[in-house]
N, C-alpha and C positions, 0 to 999 in steps of 0.2 A: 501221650494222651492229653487232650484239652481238656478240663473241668467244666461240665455240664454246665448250663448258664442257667439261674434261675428259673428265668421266662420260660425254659424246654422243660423244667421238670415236671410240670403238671400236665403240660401239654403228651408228656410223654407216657407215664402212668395211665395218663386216660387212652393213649392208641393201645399200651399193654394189653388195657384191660378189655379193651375192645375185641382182640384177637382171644385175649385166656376167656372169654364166656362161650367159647365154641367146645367142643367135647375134640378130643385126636381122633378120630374118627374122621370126623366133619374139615378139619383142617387138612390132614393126612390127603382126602380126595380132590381139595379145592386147587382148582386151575391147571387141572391134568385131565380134562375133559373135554370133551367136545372141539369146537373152536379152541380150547384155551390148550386142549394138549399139547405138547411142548414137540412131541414128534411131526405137529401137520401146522402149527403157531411159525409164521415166519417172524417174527421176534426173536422165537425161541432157535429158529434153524441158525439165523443169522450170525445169535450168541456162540452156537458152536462153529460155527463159519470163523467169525472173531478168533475164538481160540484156535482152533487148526490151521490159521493163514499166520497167529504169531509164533506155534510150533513149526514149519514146514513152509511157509510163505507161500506160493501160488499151486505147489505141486497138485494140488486135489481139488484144483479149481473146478474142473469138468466133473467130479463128483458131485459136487455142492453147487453146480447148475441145478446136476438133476435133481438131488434133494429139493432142493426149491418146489422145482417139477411137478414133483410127489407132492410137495403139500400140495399147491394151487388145485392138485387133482382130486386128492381125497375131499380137502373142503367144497369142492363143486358135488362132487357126490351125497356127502352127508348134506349138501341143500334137497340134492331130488331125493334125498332118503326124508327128509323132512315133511314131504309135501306129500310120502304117502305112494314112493314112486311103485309101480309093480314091476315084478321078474320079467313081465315079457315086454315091459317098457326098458328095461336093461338092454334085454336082447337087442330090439329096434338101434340105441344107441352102439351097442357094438359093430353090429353089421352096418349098419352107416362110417363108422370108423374103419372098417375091415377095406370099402371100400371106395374111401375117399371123400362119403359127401356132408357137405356142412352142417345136413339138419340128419332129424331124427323123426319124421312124419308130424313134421311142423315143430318139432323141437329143435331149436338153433342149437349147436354145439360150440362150446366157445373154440378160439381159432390156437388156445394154448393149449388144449387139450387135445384138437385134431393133430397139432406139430407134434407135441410128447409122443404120443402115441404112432406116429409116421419115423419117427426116431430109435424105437426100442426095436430092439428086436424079437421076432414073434417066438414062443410064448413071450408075455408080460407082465407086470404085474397091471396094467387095467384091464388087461383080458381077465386077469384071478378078479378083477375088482367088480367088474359087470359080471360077470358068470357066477358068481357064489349064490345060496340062495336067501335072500333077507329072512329075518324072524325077526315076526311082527312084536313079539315082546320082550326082547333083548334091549337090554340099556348098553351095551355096544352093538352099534347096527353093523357095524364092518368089525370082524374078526379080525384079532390081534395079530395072527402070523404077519397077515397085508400091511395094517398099520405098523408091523414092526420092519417093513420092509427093508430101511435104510438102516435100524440097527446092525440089523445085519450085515450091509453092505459097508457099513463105516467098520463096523469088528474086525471085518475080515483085512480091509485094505489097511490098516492101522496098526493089526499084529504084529509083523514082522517090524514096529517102529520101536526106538527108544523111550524110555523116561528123560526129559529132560530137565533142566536144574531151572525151571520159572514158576513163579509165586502167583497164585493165584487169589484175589478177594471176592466173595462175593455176600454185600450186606444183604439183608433182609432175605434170606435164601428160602422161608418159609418149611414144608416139611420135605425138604429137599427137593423143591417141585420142579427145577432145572437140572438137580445135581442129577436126579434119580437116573435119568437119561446121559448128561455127558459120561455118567457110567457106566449106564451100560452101550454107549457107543463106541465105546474104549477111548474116550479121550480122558477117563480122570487119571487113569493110571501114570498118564502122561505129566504131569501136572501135580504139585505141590498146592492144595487147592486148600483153602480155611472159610468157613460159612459162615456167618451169625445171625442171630435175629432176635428181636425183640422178646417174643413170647415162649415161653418154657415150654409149651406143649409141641411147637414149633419144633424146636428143635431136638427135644425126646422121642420124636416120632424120628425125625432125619438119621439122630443116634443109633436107634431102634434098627433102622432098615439099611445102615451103614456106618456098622460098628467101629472100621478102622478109618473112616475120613476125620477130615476136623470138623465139627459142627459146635458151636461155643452161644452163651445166650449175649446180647450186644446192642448195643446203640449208636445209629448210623449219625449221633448226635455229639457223641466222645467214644470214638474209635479206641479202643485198646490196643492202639499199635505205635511203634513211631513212624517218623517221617520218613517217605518212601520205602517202609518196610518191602511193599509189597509192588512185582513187576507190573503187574495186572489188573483190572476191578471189571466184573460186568453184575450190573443191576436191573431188576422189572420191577414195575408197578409199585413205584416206593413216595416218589417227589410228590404227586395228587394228593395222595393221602393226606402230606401235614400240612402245616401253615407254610404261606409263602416267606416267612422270617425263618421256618425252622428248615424249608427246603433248602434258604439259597447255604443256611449250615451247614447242610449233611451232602454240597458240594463241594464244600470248600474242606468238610472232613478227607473225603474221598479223595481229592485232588491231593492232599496235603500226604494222605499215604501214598499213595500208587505214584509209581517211577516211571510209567511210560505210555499205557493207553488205558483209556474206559470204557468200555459199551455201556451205554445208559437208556432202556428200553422206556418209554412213555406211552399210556395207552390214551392218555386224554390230553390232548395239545389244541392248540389253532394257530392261527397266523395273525392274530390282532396282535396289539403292541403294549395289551392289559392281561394282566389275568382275571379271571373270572371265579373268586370266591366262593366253597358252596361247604358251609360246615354239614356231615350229616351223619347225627349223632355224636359221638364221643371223638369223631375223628373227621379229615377233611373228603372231598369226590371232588377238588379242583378241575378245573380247563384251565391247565396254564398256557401263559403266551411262547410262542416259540423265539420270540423277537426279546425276549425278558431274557427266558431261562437261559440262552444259547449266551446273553452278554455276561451272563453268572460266570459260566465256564471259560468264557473268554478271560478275567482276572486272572487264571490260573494257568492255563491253556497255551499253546504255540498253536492249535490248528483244532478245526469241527469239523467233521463230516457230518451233514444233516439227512438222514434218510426218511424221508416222507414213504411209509409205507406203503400206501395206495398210488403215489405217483411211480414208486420206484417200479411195483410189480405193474403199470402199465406200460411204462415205458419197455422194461427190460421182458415183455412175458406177453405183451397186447393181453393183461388180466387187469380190468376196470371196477372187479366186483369185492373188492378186498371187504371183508366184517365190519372192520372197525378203521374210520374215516380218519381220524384223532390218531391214529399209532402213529408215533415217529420213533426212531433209534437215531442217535447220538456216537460216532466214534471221536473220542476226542484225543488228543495227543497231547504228552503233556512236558 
């Protein structure tokens, strides 16, 4: 473990406190919603993609195409649920799908979601997904069975697998808002997996909903571990937050424990060759550079894989309308 450097200590205090003025309640929900849910968040799908390709290497590739699938599909949907869509504008899209044609009475259907759908086999789950019937005052507009779609289908294909003997990190894990899901995917079982995070309420809640994992309170600042303790490390939404002095730290933390790869999720990046500063409040909402951050990792690193997320799911998926323009994911090797 490194001794905290002066300069992070205040810095650090103030992100605590930033997080402890939320109630568990408030924390417990945040980033498991909407867009940010971790079951339809290609970030989030990727993270367990990460770990099932270093359990099992390529075997479950064609699963975790279609996962992908799924999300790109559900978040197209919760756009037209957005906008107010009606049951018999469902339909229209269905029977356009049922029979081949691109629109929906002037409604363009994107060409990932006609492919998906030309792929499955009938029933499906976008048949369940147009055919259900919305309620208008529900704070989940699509029913959990649907959205748990792939839970399911990972459980099942996964059961008959081993535990295997690789270590798992993941800093800043919040109130389990990734773990909640690799376990009930059945990948934590798999997995010798240890969390931490900054804020007590953070991790009381994780505690709370998952009595036998490790969930520990921590600073992605002075790691409580040694060097290379751990095979593994995947993080989100962590580097924006602090100062670019205490980021390029809590890579060179990361690096210094983990023995072999990183997934490192970013939801605010760009391609200039500056970062972009933005304190707000007690803590940072940076745009860092990808041209900066990637030469950080580089110090420590043999290899990056940069995945620009709105490029990847265009190229790999003809899907141009990703949420958030700024995600990029990071596999680094080390």
């Amino acid at each position: 473990m490194k001794i905290l450097k002066e300069c992070f200590r205040a810095e650090t205090e103030r992100l605590r406190q930033s997080w402890m003025r939320h109630d568990r309640g408030t924390l417990r929900d945040y980033l498991v919603r909407d867009v940010e849910d971790p079951r339809i968040n290609v970030q989030s799908i990727l993270t367990r993609h990460f770990l099932v390709e270093r359990l099992f290497g390529e075997r479950f590739d064609l699963v975790a195409e279609q996962e992908l699938r799924f999300g790109l599909v559900v978040n197209w949907l919760l756009k037209l649920l957005k906008k107010s869509v009606t049951v018999g504008r469902l339909q229209t899209v269905f029977d356009a799908l049922l029979t081949g044609r691109p629109d929906a009475e002037g409604m363009q259907i994107p060409s990932y979601v006609s492919e998906t759908f030309a792929d499955l086999m009938l029933p499906n789950y976008i048949c369940d997904l147009l055919n259900w019937v919305p309620v208008e005052t529900t704070e989940a507009p699509i029913p959990e069975y649907l959205m748990s779609t792939f839970e399911a289908i990972w459980s099942e294909v996964l059961a008959g697998e081993q535990p295997q003997s690789i270590s798992v990190l993941e800093p800043a894990c919040g109130s389990a808002n990734d773990y909640r899901f690799i376990e009930t995917f059945g990948i934590a079982r798999l997995l010798d997996y240890t969390g931490f995070d900054l804020c007590d309420k953070n991790v009381h809640n994780a505690r709370g909903m998952f009595p036998h994992a490790r969930f520990e309170i921590g600073n992605v600042l002075e790691i409580d571990a040694d060097d290379k303790a751990f095979d593994y490390c995947f993080v989100h939404d962590l580097f924006e937050h602090l100062s670019i002095e205490a980021a390029e730290a809590a890579i060179s933390e990361l690096c210094r424990v983990t023995r072999r790869d990183i997934c490192a999720g970013f939801f605010n990046m760009h391609v200039g060759g500056e970062h972009i500063v933005k304190a707000v409040g007690d803590y940072h909402w940076n745009t860092l550079s990808l041209v900066r951050t990637k030469a950080v990792f580089e110090r420590y690193c043999s290899g990056i894989q940069v995945i620009h997320i709105d490029e990847f799911l265009t190229s790999e998926f003809g899907c141009a309308d990703a949420h958030n323009k700024g995600a990029y994911t990071f596999v680094v090797s080390l």
